[in-house]
N, CA, C, O and CB atoms as a CASP TS submission, in Angstrom:
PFRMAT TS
TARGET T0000
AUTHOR 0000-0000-0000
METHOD Language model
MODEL 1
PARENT N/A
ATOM      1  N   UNK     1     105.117  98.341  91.288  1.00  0.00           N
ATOM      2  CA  UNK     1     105.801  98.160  92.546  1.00  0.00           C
ATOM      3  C   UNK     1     104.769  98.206  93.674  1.00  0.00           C
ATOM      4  O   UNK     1     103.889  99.065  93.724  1.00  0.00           O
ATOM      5  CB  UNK     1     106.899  99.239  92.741  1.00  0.00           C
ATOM      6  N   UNK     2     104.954  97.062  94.736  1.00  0.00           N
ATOM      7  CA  UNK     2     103.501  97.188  95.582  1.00  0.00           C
ATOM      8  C   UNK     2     104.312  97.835  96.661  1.00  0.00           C
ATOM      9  O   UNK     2     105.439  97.529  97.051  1.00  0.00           O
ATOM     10  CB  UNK     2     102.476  95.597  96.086  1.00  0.00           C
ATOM     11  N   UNK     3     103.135  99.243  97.258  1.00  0.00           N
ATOM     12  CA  UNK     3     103.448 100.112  98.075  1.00  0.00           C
ATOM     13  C   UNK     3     103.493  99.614  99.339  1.00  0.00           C
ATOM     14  O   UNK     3     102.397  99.790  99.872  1.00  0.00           O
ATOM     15  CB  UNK     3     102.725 101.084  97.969  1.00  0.00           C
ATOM     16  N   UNK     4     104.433  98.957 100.211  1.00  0.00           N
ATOM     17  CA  UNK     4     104.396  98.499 101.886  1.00  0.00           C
ATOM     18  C   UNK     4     104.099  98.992 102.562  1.00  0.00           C
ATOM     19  O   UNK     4     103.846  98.304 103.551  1.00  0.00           O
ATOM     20  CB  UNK     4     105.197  98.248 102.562  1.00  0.00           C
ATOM     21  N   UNK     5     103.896 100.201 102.700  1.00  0.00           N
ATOM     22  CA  UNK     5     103.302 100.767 103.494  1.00  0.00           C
ATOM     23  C   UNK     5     101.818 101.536 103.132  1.00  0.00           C
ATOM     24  O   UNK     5     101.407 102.453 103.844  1.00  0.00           O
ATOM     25  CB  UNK     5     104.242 101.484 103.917  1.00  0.00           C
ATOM     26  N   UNK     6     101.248 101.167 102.226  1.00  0.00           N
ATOM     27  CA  UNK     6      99.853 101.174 101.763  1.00  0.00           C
ATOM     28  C   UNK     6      98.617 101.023 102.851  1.00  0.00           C
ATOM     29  O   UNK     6      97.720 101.860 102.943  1.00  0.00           O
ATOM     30  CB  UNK     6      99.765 100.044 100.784  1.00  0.00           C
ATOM     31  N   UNK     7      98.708  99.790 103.685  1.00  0.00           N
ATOM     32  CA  UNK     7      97.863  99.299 104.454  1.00  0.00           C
ATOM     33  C   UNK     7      97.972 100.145 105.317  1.00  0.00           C
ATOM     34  O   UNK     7      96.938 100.779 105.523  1.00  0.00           O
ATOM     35  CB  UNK     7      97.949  98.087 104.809  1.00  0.00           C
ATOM     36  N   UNK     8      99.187 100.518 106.158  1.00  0.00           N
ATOM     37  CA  UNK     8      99.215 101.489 107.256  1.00  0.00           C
ATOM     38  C   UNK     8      98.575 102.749 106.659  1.00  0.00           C
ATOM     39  O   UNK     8      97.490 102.953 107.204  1.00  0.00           O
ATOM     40  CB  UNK     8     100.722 101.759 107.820  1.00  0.00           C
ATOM     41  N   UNK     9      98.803 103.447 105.948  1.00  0.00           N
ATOM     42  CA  UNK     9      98.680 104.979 105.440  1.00  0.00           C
ATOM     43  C   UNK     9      96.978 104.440 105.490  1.00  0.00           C
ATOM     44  O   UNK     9      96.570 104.459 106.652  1.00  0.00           O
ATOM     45  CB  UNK     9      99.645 105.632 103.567  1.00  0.00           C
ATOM     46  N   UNK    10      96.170 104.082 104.718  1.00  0.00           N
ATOM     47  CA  UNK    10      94.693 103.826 104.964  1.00  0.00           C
ATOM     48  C   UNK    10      94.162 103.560 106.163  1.00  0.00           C
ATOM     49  O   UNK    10      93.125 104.116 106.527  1.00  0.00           O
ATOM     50  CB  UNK    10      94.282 102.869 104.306  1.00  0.00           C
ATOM     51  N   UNK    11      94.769 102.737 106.863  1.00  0.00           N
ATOM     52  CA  UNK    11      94.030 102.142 108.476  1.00  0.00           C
ATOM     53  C   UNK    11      94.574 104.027 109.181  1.00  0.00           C
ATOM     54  O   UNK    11      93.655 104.665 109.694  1.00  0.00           O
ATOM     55  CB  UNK    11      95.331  99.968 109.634  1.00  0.00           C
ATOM     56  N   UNK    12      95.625 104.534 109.145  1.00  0.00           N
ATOM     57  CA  UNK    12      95.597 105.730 109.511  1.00  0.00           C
ATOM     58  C   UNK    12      94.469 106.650 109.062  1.00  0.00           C
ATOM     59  O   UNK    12      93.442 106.899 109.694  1.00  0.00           O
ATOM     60  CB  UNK    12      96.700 106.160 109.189  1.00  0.00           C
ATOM     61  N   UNK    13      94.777 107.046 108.043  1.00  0.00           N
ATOM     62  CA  UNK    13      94.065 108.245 107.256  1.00  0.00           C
ATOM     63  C   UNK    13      92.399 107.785 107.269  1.00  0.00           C
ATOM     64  O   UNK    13      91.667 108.769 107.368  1.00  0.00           O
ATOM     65  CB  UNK    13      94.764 108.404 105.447  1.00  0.00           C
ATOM     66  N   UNK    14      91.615 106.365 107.180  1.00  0.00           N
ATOM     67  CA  UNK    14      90.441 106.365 106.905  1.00  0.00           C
ATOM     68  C   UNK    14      89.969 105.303 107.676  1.00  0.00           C
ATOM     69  O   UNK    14      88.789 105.382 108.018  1.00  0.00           O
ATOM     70  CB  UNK    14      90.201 106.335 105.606  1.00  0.00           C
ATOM     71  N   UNK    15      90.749 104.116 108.106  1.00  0.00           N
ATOM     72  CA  UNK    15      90.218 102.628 108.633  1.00  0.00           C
ATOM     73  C   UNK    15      89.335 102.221 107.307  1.00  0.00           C
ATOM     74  O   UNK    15      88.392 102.836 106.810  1.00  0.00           O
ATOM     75  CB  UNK    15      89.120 102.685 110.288  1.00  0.00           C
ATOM     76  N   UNK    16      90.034 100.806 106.834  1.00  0.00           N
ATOM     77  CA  UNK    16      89.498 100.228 106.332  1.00  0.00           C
ATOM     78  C   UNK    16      88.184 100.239 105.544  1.00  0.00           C
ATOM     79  O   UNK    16      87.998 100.491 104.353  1.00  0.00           O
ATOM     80  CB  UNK    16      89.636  99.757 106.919  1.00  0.00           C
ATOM     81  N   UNK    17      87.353  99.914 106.473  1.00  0.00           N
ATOM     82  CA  UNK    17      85.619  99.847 106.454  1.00  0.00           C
ATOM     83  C   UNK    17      85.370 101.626 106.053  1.00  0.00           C
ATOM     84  O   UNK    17      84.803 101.822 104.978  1.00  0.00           O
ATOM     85  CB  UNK    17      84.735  99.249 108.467  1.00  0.00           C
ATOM     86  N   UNK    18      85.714 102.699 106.758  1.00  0.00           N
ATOM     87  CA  UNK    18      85.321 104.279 106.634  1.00  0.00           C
ATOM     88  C   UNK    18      85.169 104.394 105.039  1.00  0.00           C
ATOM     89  O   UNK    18      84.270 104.826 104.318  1.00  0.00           O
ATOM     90  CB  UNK    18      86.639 105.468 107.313  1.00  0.00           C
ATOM     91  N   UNK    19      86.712 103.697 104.737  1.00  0.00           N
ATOM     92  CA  UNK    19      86.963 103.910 103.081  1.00  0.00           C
ATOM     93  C   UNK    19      85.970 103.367 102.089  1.00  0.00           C
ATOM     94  O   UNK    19      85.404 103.910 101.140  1.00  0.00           O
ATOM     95  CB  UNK    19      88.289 103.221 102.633  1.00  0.00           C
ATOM     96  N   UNK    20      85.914 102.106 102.587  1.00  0.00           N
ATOM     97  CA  UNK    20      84.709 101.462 101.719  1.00  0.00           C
ATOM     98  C   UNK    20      83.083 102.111 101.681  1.00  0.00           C
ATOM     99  O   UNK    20      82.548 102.473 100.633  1.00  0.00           O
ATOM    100  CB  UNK    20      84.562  99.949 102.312  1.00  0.00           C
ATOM    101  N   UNK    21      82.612 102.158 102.656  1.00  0.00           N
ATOM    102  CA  UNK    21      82.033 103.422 103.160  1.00  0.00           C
ATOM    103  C   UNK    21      81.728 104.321 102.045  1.00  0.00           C
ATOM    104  O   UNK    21      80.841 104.266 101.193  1.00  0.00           O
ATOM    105  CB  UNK    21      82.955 104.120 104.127  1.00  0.00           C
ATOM    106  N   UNK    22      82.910 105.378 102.303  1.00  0.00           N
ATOM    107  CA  UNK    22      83.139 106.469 101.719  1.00  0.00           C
ATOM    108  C   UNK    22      82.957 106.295  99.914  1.00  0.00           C
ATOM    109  O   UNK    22      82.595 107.099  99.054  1.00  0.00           O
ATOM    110  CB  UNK    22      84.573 106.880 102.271  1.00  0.00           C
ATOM    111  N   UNK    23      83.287 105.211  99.867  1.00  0.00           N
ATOM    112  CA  UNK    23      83.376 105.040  98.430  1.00  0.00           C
ATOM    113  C   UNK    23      82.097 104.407  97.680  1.00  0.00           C
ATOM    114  O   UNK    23      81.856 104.839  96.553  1.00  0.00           O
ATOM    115  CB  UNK    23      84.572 104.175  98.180  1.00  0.00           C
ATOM    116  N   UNK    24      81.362 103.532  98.162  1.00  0.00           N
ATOM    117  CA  UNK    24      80.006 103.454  98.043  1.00  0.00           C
ATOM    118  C   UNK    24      79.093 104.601  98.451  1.00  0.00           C
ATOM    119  O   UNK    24      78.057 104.419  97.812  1.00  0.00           O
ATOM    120  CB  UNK    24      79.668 102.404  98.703  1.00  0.00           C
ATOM    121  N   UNK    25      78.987 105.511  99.075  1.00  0.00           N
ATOM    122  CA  UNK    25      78.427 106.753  99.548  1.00  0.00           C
ATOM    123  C   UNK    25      78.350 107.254  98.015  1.00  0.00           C
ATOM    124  O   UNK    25      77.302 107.204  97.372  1.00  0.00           O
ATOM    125  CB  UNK    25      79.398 107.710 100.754  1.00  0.00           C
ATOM    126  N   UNK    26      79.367 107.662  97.582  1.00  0.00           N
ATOM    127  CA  UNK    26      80.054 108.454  95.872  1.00  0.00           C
ATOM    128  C   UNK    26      79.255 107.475  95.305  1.00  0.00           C
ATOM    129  O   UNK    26      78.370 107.918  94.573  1.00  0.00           O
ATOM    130  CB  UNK    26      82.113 108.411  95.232  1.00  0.00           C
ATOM    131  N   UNK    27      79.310 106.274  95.429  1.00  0.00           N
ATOM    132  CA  UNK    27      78.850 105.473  93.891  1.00  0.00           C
ATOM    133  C   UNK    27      77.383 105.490  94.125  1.00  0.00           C
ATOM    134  O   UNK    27      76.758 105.230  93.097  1.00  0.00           O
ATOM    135  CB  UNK    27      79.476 103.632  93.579  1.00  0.00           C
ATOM    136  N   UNK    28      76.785 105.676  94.975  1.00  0.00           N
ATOM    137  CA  UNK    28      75.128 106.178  95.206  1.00  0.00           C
ATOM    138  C   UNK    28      74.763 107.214  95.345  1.00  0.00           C
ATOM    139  O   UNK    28      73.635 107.325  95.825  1.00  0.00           O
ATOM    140  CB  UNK    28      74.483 105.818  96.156  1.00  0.00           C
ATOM    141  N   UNK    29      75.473 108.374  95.024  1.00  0.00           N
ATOM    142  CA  UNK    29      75.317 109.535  94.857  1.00  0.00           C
ATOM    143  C   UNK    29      75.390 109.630  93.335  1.00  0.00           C
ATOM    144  O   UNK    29      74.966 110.644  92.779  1.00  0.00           O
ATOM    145  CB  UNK    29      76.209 110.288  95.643  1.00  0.00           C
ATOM    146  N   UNK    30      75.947 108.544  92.586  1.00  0.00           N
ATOM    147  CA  UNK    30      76.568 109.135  91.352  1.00  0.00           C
ATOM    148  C   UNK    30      74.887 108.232  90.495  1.00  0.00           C
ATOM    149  O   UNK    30      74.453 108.473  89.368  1.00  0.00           O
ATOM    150  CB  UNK    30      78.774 108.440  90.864  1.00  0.00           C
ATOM    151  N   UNK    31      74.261 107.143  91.607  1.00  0.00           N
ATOM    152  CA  UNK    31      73.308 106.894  90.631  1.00  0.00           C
ATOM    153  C   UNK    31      72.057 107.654  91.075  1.00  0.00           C
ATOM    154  O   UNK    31      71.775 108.250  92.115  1.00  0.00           O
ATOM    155  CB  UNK    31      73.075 105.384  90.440  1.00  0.00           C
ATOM    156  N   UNK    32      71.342 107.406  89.816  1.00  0.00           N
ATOM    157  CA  UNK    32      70.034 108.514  90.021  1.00  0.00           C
ATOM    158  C   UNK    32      68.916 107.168  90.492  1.00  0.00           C
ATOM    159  O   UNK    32      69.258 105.993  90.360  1.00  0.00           O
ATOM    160  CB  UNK    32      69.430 109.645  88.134  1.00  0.00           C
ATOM    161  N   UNK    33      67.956 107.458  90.886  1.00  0.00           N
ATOM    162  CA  UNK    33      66.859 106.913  91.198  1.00  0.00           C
ATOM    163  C   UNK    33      65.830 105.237  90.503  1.00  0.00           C
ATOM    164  O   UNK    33      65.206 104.257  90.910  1.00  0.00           O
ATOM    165  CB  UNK    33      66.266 108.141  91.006  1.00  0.00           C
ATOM    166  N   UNK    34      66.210 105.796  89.464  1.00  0.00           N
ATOM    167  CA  UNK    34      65.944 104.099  88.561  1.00  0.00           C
ATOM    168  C   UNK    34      67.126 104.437  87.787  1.00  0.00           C
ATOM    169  O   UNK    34      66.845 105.410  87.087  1.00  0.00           O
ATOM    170  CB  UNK    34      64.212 103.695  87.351  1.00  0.00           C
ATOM    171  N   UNK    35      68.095 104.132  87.641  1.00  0.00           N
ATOM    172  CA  UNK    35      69.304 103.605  87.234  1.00  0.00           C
ATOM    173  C   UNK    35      70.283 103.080  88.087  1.00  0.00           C
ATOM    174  O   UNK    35      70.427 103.752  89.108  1.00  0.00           O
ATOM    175  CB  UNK    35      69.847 104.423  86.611  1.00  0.00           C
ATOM    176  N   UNK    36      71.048 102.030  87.986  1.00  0.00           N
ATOM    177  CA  UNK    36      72.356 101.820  89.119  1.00  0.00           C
ATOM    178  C   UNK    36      73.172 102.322  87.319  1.00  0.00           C
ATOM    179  O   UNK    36      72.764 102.137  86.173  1.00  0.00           O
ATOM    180  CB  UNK    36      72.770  99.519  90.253  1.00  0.00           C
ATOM    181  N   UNK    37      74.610 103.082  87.944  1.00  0.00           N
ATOM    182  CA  UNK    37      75.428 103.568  87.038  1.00  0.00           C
ATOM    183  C   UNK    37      76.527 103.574  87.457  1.00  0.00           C
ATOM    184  O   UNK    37      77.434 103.808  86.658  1.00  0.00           O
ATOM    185  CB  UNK    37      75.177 104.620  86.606  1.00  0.00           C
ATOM    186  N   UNK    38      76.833 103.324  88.834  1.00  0.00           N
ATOM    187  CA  UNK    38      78.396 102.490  89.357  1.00  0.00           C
ATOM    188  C   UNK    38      77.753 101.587  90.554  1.00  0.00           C
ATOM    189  O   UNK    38      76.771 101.862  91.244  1.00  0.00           O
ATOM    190  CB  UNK    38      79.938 103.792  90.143  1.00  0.00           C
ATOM    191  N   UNK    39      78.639 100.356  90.606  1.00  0.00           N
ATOM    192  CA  UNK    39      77.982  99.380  91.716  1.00  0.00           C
ATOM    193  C   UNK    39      79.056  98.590  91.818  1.00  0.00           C
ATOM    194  O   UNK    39      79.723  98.150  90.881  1.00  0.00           O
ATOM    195  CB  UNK    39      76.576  98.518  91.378  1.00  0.00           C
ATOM    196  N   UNK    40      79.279  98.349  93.373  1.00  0.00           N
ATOM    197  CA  UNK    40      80.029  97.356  94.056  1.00  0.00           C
ATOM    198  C   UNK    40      80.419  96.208  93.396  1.00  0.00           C
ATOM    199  O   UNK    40      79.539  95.348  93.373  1.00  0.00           O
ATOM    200  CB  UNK    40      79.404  96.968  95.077  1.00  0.00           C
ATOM    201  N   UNK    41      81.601  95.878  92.776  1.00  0.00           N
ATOM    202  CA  UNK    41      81.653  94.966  92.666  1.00  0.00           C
ATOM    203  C   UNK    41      82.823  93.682  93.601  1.00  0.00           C
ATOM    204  O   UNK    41      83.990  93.381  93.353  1.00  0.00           O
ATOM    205  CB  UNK    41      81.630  95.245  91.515  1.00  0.00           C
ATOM    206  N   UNK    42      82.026  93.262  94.525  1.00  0.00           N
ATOM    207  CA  UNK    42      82.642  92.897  95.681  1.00  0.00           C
ATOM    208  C   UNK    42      83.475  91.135  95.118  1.00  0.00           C
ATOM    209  O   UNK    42      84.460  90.777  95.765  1.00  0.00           O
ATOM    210  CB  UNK    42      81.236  92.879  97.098  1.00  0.00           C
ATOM    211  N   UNK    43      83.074  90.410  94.192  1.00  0.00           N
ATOM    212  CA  UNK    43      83.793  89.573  93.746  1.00  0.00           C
ATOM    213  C   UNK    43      85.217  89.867  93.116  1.00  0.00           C
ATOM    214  O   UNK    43      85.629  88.839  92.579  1.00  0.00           O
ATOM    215  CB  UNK    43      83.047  89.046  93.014  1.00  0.00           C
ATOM    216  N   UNK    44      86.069  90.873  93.005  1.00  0.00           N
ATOM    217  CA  UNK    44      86.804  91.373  92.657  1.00  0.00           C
ATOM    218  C   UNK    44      87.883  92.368  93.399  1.00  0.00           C
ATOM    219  O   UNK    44      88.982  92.805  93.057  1.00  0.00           O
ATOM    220  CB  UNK    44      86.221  91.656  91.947  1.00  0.00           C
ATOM    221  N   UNK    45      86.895  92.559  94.817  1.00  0.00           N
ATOM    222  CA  UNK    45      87.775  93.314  96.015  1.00  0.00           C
ATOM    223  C   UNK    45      89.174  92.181  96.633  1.00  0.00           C
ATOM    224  O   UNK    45      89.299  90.964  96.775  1.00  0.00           O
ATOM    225  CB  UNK    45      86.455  93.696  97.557  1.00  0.00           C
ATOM    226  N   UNK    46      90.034  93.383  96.866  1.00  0.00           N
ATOM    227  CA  UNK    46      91.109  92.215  97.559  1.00  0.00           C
ATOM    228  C   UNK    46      91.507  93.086  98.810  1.00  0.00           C
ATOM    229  O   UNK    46      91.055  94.172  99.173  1.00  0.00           O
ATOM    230  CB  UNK    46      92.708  91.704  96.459  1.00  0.00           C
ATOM    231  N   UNK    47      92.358  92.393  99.290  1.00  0.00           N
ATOM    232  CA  UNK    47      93.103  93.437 100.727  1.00  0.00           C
ATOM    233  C   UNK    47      93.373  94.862 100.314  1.00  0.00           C
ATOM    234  O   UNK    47      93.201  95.713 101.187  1.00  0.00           O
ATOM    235  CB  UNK    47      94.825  92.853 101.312  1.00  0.00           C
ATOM    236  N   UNK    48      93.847  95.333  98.887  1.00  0.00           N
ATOM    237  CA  UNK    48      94.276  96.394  98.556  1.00  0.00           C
ATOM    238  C   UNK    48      93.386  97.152  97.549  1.00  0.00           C
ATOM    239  O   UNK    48      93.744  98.212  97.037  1.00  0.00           O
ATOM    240  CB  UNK    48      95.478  96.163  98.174  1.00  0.00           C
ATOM    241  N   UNK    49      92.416  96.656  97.337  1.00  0.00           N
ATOM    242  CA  UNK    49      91.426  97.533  96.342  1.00  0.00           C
ATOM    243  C   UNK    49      90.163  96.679  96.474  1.00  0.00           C
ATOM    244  O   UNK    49      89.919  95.504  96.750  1.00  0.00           O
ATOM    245  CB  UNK    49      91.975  97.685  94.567  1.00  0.00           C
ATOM    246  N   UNK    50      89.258  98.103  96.064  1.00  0.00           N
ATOM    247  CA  UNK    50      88.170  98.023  96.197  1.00  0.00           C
ATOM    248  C   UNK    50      87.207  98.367  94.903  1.00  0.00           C
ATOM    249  O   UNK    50      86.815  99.529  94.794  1.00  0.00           O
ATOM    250  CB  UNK    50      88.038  98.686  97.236  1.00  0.00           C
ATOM    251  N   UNK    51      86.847  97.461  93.993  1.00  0.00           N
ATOM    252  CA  UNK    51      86.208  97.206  92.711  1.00  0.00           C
ATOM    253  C   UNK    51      84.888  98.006  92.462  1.00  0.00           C
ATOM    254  O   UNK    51      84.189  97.848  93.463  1.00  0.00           O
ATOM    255  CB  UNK    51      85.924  95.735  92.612  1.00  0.00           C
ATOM    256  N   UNK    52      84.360  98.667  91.700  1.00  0.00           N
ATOM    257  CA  UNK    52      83.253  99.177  91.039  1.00  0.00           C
ATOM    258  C   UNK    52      83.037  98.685  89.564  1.00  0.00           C
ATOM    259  O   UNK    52      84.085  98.415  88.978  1.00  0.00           O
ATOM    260  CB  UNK    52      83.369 100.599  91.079  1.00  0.00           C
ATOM    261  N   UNK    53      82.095  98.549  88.987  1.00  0.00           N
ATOM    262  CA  UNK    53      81.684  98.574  87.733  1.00  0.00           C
ATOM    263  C   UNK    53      80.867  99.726  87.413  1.00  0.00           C
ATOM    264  O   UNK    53      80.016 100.226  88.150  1.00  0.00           O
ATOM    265  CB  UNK    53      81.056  97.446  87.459  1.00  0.00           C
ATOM    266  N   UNK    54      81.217 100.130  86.175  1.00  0.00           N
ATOM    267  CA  UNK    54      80.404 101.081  85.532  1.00  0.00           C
ATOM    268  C   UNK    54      79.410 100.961  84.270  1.00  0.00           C
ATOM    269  O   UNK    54      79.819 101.128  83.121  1.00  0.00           O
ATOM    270  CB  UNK    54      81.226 101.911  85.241  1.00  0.00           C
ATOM    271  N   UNK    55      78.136 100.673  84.562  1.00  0.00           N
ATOM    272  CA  UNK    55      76.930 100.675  83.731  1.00  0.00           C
ATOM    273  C   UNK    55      77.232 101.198  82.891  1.00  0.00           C
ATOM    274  O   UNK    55      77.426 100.349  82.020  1.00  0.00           O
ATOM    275  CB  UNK    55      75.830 101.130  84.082  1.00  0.00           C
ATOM    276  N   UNK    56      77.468 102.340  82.442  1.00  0.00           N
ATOM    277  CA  UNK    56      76.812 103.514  81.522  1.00  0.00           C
ATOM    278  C   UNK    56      78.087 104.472  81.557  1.00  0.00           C
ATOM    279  O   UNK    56      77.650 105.622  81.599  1.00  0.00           O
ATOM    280  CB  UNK    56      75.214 104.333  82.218  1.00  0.00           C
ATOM    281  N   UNK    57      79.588 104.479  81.558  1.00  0.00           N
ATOM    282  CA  UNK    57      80.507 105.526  81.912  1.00  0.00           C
ATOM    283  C   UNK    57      80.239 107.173  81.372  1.00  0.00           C
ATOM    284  O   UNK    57      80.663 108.246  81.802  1.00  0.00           O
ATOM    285  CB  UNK    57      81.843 104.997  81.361  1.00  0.00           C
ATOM    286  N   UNK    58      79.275 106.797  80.157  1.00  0.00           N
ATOM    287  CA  UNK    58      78.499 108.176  79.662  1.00  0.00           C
ATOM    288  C   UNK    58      77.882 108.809  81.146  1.00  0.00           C
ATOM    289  O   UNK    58      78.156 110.007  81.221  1.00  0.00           O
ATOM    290  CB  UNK    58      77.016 107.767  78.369  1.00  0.00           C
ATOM    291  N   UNK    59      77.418 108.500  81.875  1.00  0.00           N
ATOM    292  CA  UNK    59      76.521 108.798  82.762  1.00  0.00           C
ATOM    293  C   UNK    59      77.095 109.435  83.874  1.00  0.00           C
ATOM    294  O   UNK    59      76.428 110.291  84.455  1.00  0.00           O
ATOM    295  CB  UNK    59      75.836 107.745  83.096  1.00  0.00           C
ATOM    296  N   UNK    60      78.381 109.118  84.318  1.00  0.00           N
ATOM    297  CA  UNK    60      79.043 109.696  85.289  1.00  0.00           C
ATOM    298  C   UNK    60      79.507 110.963  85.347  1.00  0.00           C
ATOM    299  O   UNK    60      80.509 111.083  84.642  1.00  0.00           O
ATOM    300  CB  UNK    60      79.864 109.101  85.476  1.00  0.00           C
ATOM    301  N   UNK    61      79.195 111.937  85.890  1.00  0.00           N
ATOM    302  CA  UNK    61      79.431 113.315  85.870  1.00  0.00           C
ATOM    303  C   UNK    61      80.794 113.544  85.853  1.00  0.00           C
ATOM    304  O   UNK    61      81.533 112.724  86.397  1.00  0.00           O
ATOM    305  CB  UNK    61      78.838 113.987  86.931  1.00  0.00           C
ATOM    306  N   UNK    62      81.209 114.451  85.357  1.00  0.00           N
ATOM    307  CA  UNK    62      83.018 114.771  85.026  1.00  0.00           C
ATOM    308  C   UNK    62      83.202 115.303  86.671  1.00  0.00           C
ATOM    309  O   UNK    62      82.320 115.211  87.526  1.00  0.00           O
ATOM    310  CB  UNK    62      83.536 116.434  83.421  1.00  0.00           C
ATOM    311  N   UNK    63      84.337 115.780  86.841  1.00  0.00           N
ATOM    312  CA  UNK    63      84.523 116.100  87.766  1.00  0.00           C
ATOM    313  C   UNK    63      84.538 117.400  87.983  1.00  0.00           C
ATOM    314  O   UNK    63      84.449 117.971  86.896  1.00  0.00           O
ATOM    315  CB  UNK    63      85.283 115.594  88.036  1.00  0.00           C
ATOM    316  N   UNK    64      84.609 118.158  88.875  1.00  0.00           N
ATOM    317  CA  UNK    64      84.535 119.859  88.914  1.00  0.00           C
ATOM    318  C   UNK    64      85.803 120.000  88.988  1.00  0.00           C
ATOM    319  O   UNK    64      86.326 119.293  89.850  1.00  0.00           O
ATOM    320  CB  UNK    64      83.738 120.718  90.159  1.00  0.00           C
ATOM    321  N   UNK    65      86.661 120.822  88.246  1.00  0.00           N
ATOM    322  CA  UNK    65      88.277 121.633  88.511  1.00  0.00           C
ATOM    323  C   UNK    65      87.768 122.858  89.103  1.00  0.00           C
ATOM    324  O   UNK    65      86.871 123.657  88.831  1.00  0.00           O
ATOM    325  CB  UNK    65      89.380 122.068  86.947  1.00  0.00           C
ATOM    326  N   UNK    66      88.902 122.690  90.266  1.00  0.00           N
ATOM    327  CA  UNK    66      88.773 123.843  90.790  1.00  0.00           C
ATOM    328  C   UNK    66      90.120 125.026  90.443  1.00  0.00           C
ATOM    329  O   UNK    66      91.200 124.693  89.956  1.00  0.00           O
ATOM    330  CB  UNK    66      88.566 123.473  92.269  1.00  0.00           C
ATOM    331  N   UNK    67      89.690 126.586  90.869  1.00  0.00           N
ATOM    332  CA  UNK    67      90.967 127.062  90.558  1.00  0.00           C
ATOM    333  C   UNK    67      90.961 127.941  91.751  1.00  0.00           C
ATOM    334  O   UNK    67      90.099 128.528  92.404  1.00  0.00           O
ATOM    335  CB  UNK    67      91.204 127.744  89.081  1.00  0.00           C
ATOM    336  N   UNK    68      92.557 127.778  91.799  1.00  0.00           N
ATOM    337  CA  UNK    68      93.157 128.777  93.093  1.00  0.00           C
ATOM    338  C   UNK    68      93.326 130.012  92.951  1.00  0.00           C
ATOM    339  O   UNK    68      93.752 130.688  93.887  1.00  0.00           O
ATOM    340  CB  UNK    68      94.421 128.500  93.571  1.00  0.00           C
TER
END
């Protein structure tokens, strides 16, 4: 089901561009120095998402759980 009000909630919460941004920031943090291990994949972006590929998914650090 496509969310209608999707576009608003993002241009609120981040603007567009911040998000993309934000999300390449992570995917160059996540590669090390001679490796790319997530990378833009901008032939595949649309109005509503924004594409990565993953080199190596071994390589990507798990995530930290946190506890309350």
């Amino acid at each position: 089901m496509v969310d209608s009000d999707y576009q608003s909630r993002i241009q609120y919460g981040w603007g567009e561009e911040d998000l993309r941004k934000t999300l390449v920031r992570w995917a160059t943090s996540v590669n090390d120095g001679n490796r790319e291990i997530v990378l833009e994949d901008e032939s595949r972006f649309t109005v509503h998402c924004y594409a990565f590929n993953l080199k190596d998914p071994e390589l990507v650090p798990q995530l930290k759980s946190f506890e309350s």
